[in-house]
C-alpha positions in Angstrom: -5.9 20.5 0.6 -6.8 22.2 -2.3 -4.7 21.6 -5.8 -1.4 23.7 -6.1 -1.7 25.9 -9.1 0.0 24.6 -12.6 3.4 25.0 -13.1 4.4 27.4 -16.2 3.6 26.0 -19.4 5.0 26.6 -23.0 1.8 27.3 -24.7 -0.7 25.9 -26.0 1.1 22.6 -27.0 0.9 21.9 -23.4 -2.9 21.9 -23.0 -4.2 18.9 -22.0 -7.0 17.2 -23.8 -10.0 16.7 -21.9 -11.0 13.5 -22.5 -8.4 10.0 -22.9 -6.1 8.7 -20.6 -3.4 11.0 -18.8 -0.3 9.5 -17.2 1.0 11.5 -14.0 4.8 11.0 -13.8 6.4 11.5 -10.2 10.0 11.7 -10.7 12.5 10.7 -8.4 16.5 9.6 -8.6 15.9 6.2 -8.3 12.0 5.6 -8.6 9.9 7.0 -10.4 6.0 6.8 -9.7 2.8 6.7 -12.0 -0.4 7.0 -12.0 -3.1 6.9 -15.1 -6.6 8.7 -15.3 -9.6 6.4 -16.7 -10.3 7.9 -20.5 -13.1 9.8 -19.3 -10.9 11.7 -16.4 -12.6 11.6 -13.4 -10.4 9.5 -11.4 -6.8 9.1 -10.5 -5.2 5.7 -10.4 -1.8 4.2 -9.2 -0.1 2.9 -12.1 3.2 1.5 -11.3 6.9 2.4 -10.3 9.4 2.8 -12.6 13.1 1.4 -10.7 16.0 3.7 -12.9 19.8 4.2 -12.8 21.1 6.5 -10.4 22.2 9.2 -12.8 21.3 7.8 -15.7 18.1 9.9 -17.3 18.4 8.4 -20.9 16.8 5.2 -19.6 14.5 7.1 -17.5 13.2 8.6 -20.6 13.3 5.2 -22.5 11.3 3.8 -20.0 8.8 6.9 -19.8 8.1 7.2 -24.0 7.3 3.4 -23.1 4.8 4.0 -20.7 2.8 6.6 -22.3 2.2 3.9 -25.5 1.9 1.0 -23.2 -0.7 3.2 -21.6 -2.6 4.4 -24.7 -1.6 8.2 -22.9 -3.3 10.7 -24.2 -1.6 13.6 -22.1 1.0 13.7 -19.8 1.7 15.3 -16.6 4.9 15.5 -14.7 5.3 16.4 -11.8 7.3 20.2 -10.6 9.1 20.1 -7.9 9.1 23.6 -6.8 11.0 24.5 -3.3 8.8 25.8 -0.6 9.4 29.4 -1.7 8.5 28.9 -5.2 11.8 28.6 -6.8 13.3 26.0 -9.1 16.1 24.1 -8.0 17.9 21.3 -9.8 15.0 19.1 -9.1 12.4 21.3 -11.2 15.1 21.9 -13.8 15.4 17.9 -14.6 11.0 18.1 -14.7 11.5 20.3 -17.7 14.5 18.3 -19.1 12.4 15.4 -19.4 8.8 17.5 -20.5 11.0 18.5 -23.3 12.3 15.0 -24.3 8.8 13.7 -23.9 7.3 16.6 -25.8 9.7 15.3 -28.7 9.5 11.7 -28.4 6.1 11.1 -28.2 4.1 14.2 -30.0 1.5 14.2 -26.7 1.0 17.6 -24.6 3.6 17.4 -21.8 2.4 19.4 -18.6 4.5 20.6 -15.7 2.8 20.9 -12.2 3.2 22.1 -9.2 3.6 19.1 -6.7 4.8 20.1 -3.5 3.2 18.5 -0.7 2.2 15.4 -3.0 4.7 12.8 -1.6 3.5 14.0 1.9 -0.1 13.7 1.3 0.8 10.3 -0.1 2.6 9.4 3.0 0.0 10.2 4.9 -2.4 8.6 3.1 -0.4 5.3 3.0 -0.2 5.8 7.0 -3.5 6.1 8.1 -3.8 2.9 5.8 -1.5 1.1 8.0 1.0 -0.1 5.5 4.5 -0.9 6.7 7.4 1.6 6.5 8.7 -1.0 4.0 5.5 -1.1 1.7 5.4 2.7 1.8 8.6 2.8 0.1 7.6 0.8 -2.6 4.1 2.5 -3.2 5.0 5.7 -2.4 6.0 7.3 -5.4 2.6 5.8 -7.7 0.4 7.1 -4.3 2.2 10.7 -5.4 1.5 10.2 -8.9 -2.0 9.4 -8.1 -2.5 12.6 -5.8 -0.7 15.0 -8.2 -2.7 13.6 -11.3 -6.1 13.8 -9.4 -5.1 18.0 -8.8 -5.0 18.4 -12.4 -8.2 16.6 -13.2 -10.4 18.7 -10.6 -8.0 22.0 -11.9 -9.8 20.7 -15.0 -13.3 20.1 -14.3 -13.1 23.8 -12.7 -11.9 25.5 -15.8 -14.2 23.6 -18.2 -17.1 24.6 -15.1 -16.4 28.1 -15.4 
């Protein structure tokens, strides 16, 4: 499957560097999933789930300006959840909610991306490795994280190719 193209961006405070850690955030209501690229951004890694508040995104955000210094991010990519027609719903809207807050909190590039198909992928992936419906709930979100991050680097190694 090849990577979805990247979601608008705001300029060229968005652009990623190219080398140092990136943090892929996949969020969801109640989990959100991570994943961290090595500093020289070849590979995608699980990181870990975030477990949030229903409702409650000022923790969510807490937690996330957490993560990128825990992580020593460099960049960060969130993931944008565009419906199947291309539209944003309210799920996309929150993605750029928290870019924003992100953007402000922590001074690092904050890119949206398209990640439809990412949490199926991940599913699948987490299938064919035979892990329980129960451990695919846990790991899912990180394995999303992982897939979406691992678009932008190749997106990346093809621009800087080119």
């Amino acid at each position: 499957m090849s990577a979805p193209a990247p979601a608008p961006s705001r300029g060229h405070g968005d652009e990623l560097p190219t080398t140092g850690r990136l943090l892929a955030i996949d969020l969801g209501e109640v989990r959100i999933g991570l994943a961290l690229s090595d500093p020289g951004q070849v590979v995608a890694s699980p990181a870990e789930t975030l477990h949030v508040p229903r409702d409650a995104d000022g923790p969510a955000v807490d937690a996330l300006v957490d993560a990128t210094r825990r992580h020593e991010a460099a960049g960060v990519v969130i993931g944008y959840p565009r419906t199947l027609d291309g539209r944003e719903g309210g799920a996309a809207t929150r993605a750029r909610r928290f870019a924003e807050e992100l953007r402000e909190r922590t001074g690092l590039p904050v890119r949206l991306w398209d990640e439809r198909f990412t949490t199926v992928e991940a599913e699948r992936v987490l299938i064919d490795a035979d892990v329980s419906r129960a451990g695919r709930k846990d790991t899912v979100d990180r394995i999303a994280a992982s897939v979406l991050l691992q678009g932008v680097l190749e997106a990346q190694r093809r621009r800087r190719q080119s």
